[in-house]
C-alpha positions in Angstrom: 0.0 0.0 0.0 1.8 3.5 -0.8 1.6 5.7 2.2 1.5 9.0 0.3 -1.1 10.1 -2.1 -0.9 12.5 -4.9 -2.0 15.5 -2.3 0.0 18.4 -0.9 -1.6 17.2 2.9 -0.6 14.0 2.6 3.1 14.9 0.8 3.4 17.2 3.5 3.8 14.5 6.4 7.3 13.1 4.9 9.7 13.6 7.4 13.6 14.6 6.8 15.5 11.5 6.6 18.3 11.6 9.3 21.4 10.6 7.1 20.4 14.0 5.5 20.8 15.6 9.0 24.1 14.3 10.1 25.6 14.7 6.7 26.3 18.8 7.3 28.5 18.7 4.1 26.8 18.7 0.5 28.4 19.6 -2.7 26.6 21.1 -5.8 28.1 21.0 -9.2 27.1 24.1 -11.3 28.9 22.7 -15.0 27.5 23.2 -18.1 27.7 25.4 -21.8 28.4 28.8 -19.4 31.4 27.0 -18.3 33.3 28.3 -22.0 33.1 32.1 -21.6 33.2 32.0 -17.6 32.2 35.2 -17.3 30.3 37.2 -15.3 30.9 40.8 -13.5 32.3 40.5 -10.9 33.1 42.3 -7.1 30.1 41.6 -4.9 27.5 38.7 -4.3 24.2 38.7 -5.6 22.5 39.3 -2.3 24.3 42.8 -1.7 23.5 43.4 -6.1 19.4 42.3 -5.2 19.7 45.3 -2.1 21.7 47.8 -4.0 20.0 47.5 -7.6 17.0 45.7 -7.5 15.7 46.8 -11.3 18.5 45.6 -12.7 20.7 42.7 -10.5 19.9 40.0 -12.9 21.2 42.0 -15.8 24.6 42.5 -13.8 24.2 39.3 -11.7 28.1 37.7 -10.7 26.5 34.3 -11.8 28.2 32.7 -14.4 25.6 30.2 -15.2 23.3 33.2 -16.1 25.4 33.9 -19.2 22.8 33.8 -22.1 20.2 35.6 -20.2 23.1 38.2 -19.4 24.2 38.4 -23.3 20.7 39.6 -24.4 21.7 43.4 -22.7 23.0 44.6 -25.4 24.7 47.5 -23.5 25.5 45.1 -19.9 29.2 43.9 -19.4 28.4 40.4 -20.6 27.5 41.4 -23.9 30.5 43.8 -24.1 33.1 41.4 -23.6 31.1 38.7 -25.7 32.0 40.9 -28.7 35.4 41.6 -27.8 36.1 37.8 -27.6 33.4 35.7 -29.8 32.3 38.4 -31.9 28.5 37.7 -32.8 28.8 33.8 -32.3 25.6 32.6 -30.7 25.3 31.3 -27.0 24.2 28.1 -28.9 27.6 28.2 -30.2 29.4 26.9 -26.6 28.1 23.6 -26.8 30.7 22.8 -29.4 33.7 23.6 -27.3 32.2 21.9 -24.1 31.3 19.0 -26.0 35.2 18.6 -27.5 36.2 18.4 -23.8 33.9 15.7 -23.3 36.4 13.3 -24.7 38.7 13.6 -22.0 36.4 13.8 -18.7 35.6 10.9 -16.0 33.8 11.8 -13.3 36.1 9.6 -11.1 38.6 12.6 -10.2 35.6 14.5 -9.5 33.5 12.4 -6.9 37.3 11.4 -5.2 37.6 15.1 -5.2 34.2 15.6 -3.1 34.6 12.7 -1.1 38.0 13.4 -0.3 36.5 16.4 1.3 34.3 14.7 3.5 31.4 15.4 1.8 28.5 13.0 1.8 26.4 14.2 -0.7 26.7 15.5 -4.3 24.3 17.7 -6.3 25.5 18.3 -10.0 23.5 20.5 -11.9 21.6 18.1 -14.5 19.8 21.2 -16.5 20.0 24.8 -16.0 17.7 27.7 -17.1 19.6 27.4 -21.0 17.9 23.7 -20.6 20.5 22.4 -22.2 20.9 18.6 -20.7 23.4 17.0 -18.8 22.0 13.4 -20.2 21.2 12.5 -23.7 17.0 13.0 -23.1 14.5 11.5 -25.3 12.1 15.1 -25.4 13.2 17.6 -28.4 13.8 20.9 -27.2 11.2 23.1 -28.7 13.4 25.7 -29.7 17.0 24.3 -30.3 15.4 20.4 -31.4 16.3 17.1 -30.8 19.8 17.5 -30.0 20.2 20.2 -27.3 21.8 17.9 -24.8 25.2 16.3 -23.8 26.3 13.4 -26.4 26.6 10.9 -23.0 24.8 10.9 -20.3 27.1 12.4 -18.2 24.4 12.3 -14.7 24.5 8.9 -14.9 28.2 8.7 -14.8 28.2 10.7 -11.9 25.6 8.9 -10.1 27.6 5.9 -10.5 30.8 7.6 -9.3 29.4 9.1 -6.1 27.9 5.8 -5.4 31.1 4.2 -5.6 32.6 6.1 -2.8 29.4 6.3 -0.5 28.5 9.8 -1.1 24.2 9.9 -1.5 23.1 11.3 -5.1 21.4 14.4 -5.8 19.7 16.3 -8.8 19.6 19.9 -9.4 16.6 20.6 -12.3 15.9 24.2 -13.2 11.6 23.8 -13.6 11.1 27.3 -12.8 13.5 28.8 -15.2 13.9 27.9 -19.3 15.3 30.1 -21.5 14.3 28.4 -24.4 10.4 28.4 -23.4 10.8 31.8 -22.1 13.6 34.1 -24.1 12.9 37.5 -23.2 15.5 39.0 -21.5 14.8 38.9 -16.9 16.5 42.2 -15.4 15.4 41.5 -11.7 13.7 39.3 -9.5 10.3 40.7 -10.9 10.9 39.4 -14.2 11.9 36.8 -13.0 9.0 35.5 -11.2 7.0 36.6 -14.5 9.4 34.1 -16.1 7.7 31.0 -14.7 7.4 28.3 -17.7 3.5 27.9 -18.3 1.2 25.7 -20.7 1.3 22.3 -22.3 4.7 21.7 -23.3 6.5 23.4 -20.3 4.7 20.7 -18.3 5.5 17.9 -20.2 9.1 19.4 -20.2 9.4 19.4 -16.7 7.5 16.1 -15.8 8.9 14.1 -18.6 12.7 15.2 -17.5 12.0 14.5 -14.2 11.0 10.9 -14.8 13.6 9.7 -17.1 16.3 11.3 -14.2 14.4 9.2 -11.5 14.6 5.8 -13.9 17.8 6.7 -14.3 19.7 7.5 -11.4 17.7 6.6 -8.4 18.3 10.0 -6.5 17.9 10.7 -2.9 17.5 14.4 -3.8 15.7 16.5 -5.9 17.0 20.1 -5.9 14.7 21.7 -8.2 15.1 25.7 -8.5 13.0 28.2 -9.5 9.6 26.8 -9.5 7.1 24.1 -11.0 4.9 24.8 -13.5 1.7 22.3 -12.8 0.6 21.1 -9.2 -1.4 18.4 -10.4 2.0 16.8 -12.5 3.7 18.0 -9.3 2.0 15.4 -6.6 1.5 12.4 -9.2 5.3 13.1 -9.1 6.3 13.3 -5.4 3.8 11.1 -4.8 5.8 8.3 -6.7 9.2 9.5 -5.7 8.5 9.3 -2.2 6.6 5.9 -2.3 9.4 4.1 -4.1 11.8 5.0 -0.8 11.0 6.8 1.7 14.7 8.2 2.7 14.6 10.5 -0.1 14.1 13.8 0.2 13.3 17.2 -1.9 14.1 21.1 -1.2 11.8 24.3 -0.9 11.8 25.3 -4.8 8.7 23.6 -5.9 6.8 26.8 -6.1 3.5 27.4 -8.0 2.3 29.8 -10.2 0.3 32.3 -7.7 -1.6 35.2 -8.5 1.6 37.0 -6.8 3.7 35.5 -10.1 0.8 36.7 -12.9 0.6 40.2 -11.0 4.4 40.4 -12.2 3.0 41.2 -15.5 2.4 45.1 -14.8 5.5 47.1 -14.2 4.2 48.8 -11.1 3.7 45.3 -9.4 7.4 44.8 -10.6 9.1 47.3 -9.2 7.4 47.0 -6.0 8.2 43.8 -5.5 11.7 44.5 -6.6 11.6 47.0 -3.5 10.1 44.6 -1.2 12.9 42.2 -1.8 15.7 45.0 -1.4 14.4 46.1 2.1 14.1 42.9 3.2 17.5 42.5 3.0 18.8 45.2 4.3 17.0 43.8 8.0 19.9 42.5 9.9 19.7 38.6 9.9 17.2 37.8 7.1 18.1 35.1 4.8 17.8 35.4 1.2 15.7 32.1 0.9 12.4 31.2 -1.4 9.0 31.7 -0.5 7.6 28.7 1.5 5.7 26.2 -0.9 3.3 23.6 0.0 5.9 20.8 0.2 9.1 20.4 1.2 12.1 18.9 3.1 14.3 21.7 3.8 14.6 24.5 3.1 17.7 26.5 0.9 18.9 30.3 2.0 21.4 31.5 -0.3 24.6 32.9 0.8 23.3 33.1 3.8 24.3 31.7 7.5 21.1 31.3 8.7 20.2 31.7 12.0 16.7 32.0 12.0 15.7 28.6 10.9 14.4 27.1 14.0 14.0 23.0 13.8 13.1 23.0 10.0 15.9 21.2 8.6 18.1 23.8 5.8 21.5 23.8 4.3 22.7 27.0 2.6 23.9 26.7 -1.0 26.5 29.4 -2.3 29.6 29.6 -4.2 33.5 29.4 -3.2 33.1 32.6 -5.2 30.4 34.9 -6.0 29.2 32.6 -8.9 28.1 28.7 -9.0 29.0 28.6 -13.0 33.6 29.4 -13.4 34.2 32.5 -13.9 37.4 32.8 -14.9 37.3 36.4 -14.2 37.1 36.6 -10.5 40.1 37.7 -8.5 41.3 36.3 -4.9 39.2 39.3 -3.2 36.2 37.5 -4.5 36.8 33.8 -3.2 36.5 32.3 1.0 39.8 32.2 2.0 40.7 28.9 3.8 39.8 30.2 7.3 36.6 31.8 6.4 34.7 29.5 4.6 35.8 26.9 7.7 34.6 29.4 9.8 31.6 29.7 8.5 31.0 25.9 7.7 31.1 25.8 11.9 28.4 28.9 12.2 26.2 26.9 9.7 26.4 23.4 11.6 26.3 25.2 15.0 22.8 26.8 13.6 21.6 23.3 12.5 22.0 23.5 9.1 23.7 21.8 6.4 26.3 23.5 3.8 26.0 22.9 0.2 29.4 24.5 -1.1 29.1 24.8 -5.0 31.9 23.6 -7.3 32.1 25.2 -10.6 34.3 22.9 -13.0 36.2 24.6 -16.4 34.5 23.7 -19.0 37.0 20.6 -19.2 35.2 19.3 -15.5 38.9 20.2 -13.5 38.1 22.3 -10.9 39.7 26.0 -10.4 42.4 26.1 -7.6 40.9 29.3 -6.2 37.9 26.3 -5.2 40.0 23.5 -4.3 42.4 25.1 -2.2 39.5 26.4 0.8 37.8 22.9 -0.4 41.0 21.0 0.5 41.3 22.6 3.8 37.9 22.3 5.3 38.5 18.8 4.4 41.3 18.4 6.1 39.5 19.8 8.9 37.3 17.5 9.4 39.2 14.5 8.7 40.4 16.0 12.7 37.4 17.2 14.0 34.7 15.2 11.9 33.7 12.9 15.3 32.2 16.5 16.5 30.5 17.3 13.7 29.0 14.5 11.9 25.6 13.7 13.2 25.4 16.8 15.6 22.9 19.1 16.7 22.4 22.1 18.6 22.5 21.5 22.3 19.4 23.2 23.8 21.3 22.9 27.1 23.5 26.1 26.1 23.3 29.4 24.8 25.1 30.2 21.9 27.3 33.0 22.2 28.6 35.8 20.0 32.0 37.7 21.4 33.3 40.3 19.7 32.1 38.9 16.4 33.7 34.9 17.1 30.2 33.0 17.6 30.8 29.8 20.4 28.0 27.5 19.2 27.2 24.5 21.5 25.9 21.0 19.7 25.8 17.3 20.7 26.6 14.2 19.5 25.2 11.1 20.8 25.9 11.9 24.7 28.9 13.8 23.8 28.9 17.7 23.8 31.5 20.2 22.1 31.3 23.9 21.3 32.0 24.9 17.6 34.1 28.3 17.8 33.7 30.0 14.8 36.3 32.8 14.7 39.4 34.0 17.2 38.6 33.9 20.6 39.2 37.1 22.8 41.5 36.9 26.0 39.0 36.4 28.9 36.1 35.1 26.6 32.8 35.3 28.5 30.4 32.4 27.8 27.2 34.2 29.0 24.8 31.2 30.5 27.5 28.3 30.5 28.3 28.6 34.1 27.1 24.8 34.9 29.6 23.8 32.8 32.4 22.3 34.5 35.3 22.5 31.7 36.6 22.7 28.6 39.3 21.3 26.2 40.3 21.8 22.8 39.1 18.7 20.9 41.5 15.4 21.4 43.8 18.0 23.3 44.5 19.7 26.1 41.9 21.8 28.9 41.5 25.2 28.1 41.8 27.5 31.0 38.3 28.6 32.7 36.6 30.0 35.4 33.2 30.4 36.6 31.8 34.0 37.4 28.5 33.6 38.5 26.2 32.7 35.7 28.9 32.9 33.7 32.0 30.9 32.1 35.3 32.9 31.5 37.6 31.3 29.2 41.5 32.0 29.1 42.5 31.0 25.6 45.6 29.3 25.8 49.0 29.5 23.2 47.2 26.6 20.9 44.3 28.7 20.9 45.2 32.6 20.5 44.4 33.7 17.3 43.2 30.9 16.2 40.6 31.4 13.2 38.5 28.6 14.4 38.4 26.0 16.6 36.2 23.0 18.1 36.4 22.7 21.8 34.8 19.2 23.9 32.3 20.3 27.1 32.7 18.4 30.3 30.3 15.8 31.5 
């Protein structure tokens, strides 16, 4: 008998899988036709770009990936350089180059890449909003025909290879975005939203992709983007995903078309969206995340450290860099240096959540030292600290902390307890709230110097821990 039916009430009541929880380290591959020019402007992220120029961010957007869309402003930085280097050769034009360099890939040096990492689940791209396809499908494209996709099917080699080191298989799908349904140029999130693919063929599109990935690959994820077009295709299809095994699990970007998304017809409506958006966040500690849909397993804040998730199970998803797709343009100012993006990693897994660092291949699938370098060292952090941070979760027992902007984040695992420090701690640290605690020692090391002061824990960093960028520390019993 399948326990779900083909009903948002009934979807709704599938619960997070817990290998999902304790994973805390995910990996998306963003690799496709955008990986040739790697180009996009570059200097800031694309939250700060959606609060500083909401009318325009999409046509300046620092993602890669969004290269086509980007080329139709004639007068935007994309199409500038374009000219300079391709002259009036057409996006379509990129597939020839990336599908030359197909001849040489694996995905072998890839997935022992991301597992080498301690990562334990991958999520490559398998079509973005160019819908150009990562596997040889058997739907034509309706504006590019029969042929717009990779001559392999280049998911399933991947699926294959993650398997074969024990890392779970995701699959990102952009339903909510297709260029090739949908041409006109999107300037900002407005547009955007207006963009939504609509109508007959967009749902046979979407549902008739999704289904051969499924057959195909067996995924324990499915990262869509964007939105859906169809809710009735949408539950027939969770419905069976779901049933089939039940430790799967989807994100929170199966939105559908609202009267909200048809209102973004009339510029007015547009632009005070557009506003909405950019005040929003400008409030201290919002996360850039999508609306709420009907259905979901987690939820997805982008470049974001989220703090504000409560118990619903997240994982942010951003970029090494300012982009998911290579740009080959960014400079070292624009990429995590080792100790941040570690840092960070702890803030993210001290909140709950689960990180979902992007990799952006060259359009050859080797991946950009400016990404494996930070990569290589937060793996090699937690091949030492991984017992702490595998399977944790915030210890209600605590108060996290936030000194002098180095957050002390307390989590458990199993009956064990350790306090993820993510930044330098201060000489005489004050742990407001910890005062029960009877000690503290740098993880597999020695005590770290403390006193109780009333409510209160006052920590003494010690030489192995004075300007340290980060640390993991174990809590007494």
């Amino acid at each position: 008998m399948s326990r779900y039916r083909a009903d948002p009430e009934s979807l709704a009541a599938h619960g997070v899988p817990a290998w999902w929880r304790d994973a805390k380290l995910g990996v998306m591959i963003t690799w496709g036709l955008y990986s040739v020019p790697a180009f996009a402007p570059r200097g800031t992220d694309v939250v700060r770009l959606l609060a500083d120029r909401p009318d325009d961010a999409l046509k300046l957007t620092p993602y890669a990936e969004w290269y086509e869309n980007s080329l139709k402003f004639a007068d935007g930085p994309t199409a500038q350089q374009h000219r300079a280097r391709f002259g009036d050769a057409p996006y379509s034009d990129f597939r020839h180059a990336f599908e030359a360099g197909l001849a040489r890939w694996s995905a072998t040096p890839l997935m022992d890449f991301i597992a080498g990492i301690g990562a334990r689940y991958v999520v490559p791209v398998t079509k973005h909003h160019d819908s150009y396809c990562l596997w040889p499908t058997r739907l034509a494209n309706p504006l590019r025909g029969a042929g717009w996709h990779a001559p392999r099917d280049l998911v399933a080699e991947m699926a294959s290879a993650a398997r074969a080191r024990s890392l779970r298989f995701g699959v990102y799908y952009s339903a909510g975005l297709d260029w090739t349904l949908n041409p006109e140029p999107i300037a900002n999130l407005g547009e955007m939203r207006a963009a939504l693919p609509a109508g007959a063929l967009a749902r046979q599109m979407m549902r008739d992709h999704y289904r051969e990935l499924i057959a195909a690959t067996d995924p324990d994820i499915l990262w869509n983007d964007i939105g859906y077009p169809d809710a009735d295709d949408l539950w027939a299809l969770l419905a069976d995903y779901y049933n089939a095994r039940d430790d799967r699990l989807i994100n929170d970007r199966f939105q559908l078309p609202t009267p909200g998304h048809a209102a973004m017809a009339d510029p007015a409506a547009r632009a005070a969206f557009n506003r909405g958006v950019a005040d929003a966040l400008r409030t201290p500690g919002f996360a850039f995340a999508p609306d709420v849909p009907p259905v979901f397993d987690h939820r997805t804040p982008e470049y974001a450290t989220s703090a504000g998730m409560g118990d619903i199970a997240w994982e942010t998803v951003r970029g090494v860099g300012h982009s998911f797709g290579h740009k080959a343009n960014e400079t070292a100012a624009d990429f995590l240096t080792d100790d941040a993006l570690v840092a960070m990693f702890l803030r993210i897994v001290g909140h709950g959540g689960n990180l979902l660092i992007n990799i952006g291949p060259r359009a050859d699938g080797s991946i950009p030292a400016e990404q494996a370098g930070p990569l290589g060292v937060l793996g090699a952090f937690l091949r030492a600290n991984g017992h702490a941070i595998y399977g944790s979760r915030p210890d209600p027992a605590l108060p996290a902390a936030e000194i002098a902007g180095t957050a002390v984040l307390p989590v458990r695992v199993g009956g064990r307890r350790y306090a993820l420090v993510a930044g330098a701690l201060p000489d005489d640290a004050r742990l407001a709230g910890w005062g029960m605690v009877s000690g503290l020692s740098i993880l597999d090391g020695p005590a770290v110097p403390c006193r109780r002061e009333g409510g209160d824990l006052l920590l003494q960093p010690p030489a192995a821990l004075a300007g340290a960028p980060f640390a993991v520390l174990e809590v007494a019993a």
